[in-house]
N, C-alpha and C positions, 0 to 999 in steps of 0.2 A: 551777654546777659549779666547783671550785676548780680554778683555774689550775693546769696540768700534770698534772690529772686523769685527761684523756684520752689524755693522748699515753703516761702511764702506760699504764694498760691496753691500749693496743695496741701497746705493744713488749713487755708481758705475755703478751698474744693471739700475738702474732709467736711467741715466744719460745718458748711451748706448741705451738704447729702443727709449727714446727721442732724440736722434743725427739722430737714424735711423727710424725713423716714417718723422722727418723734410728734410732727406736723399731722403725718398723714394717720398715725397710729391714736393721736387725741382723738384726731375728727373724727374718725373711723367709731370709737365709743362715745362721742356727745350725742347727746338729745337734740330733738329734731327741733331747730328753733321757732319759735312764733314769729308769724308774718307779720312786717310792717304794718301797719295799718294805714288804708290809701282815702284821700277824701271822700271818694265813693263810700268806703264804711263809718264816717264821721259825720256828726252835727256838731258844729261850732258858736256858742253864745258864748254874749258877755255875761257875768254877776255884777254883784251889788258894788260902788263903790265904795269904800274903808279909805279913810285917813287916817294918819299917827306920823309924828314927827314931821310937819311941814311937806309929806310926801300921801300922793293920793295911788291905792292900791286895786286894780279892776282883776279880778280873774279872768281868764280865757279859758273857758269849759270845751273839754271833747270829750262827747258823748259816742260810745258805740254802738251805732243802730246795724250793726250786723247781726249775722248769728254764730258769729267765729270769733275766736280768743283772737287777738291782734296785739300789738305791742307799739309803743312809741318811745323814743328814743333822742333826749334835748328838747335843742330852744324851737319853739315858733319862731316865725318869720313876720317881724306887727312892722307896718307903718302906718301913717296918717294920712288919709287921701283928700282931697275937696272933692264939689259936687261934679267936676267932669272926670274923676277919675286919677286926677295926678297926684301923683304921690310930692306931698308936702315935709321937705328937710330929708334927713337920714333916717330908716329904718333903726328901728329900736336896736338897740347894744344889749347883749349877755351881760344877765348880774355873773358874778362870781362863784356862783353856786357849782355843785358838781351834775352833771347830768349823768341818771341813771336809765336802764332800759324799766317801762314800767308795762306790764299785760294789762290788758282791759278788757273783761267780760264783755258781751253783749249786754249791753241796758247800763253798763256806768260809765260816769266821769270821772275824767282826771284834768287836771287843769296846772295852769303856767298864770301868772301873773304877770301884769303890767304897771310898771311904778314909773310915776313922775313926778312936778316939786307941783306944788302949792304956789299960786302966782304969788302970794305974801312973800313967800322965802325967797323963789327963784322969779326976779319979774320979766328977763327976757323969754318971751313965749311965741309961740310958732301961728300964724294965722288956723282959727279955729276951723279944724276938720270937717268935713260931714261923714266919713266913713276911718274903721279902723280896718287895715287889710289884712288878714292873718294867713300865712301858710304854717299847715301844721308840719311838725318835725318829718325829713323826710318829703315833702310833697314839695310838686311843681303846681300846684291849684291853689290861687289864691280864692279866699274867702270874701266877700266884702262885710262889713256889719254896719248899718248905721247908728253911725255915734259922734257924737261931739264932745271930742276929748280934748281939753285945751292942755298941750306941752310945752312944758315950762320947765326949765334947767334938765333935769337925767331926762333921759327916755330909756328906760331899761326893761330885762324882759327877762321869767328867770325861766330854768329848765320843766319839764311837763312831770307832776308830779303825781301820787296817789291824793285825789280832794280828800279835803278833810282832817 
């Protein structure tokens, strides 16, 4: 055994037991968290679209049509589909924003935005969509919406926030 091998790994050893003794002693007093919220308790529209700065800005509304507190947590999942369903380019990229965990009553929205260029600014543009495909944070259910949103330069998408 190499010299100071062992005394290694049992201040290692120590070190784990105690992360996980203070581990078990946190969770033991935390509040019981709010559940994901699953597509089943969401409606998902688009809003209005906003331009500023050569960039056009869509919300993506999630509405809780449950009757339970639920919570979402990050980005959506946005691409642009054609009329048979395929997804056209790369799925949207995370703005830079921080994502926070947000609760959402029964009966509100919260919503994430979708930002792309203005064919003026950015003119390499993706053939025109007929659907935007959204998975909300968390979910394996895509959504589909129809839209035709013409992407041009970013495709970006930022974390789910409190609307408004």
């Amino acid at each position: 055994m190499i010299p100071g091998t062992r005394t290694a790994a049992l201040t290692a050893a120590a070190l784990l037991t105690a992360a996980s003794a203070v581990g078990v002693t946190h969770s033991a007093q935390a509040a019981p968290l709010t559940p994901t919220c699953t597509a089943a308790d969401l409606r998902l529209s688009l809003g209005q679209e906003e331009y500023a700065a050569g960039s056009i800005f869509i919300p993506v509304n999630f509405t809780n049509t449950s009757t339970r507190v639920c919570s979402l947590r990050g980005y959506p999942g946005v691409s642009v589909l054609d009329a048979g369903h395929q997804q056209i380019g790369s799925p949207a990229t995370h703005s830079s924003s921080p994502a926070t965990t947000v609760s959402v009553n029964p009966g509100q929205t919260v919503s994430a935005t979708i930002r792309t260029n203005n064919a003026a600014v950015a003119p390499a543009c993706r053939p025109l969509p007929d659907y935007i495909g959204i998975y909300a944070p968390a979910s394996f259910q895509q959504v589909l919406l129809p839209y035709q949103l013409l992407i041009c330069g970013a495709f970006e998408t930022s974390p789910v926030q409190v609307a408004g």
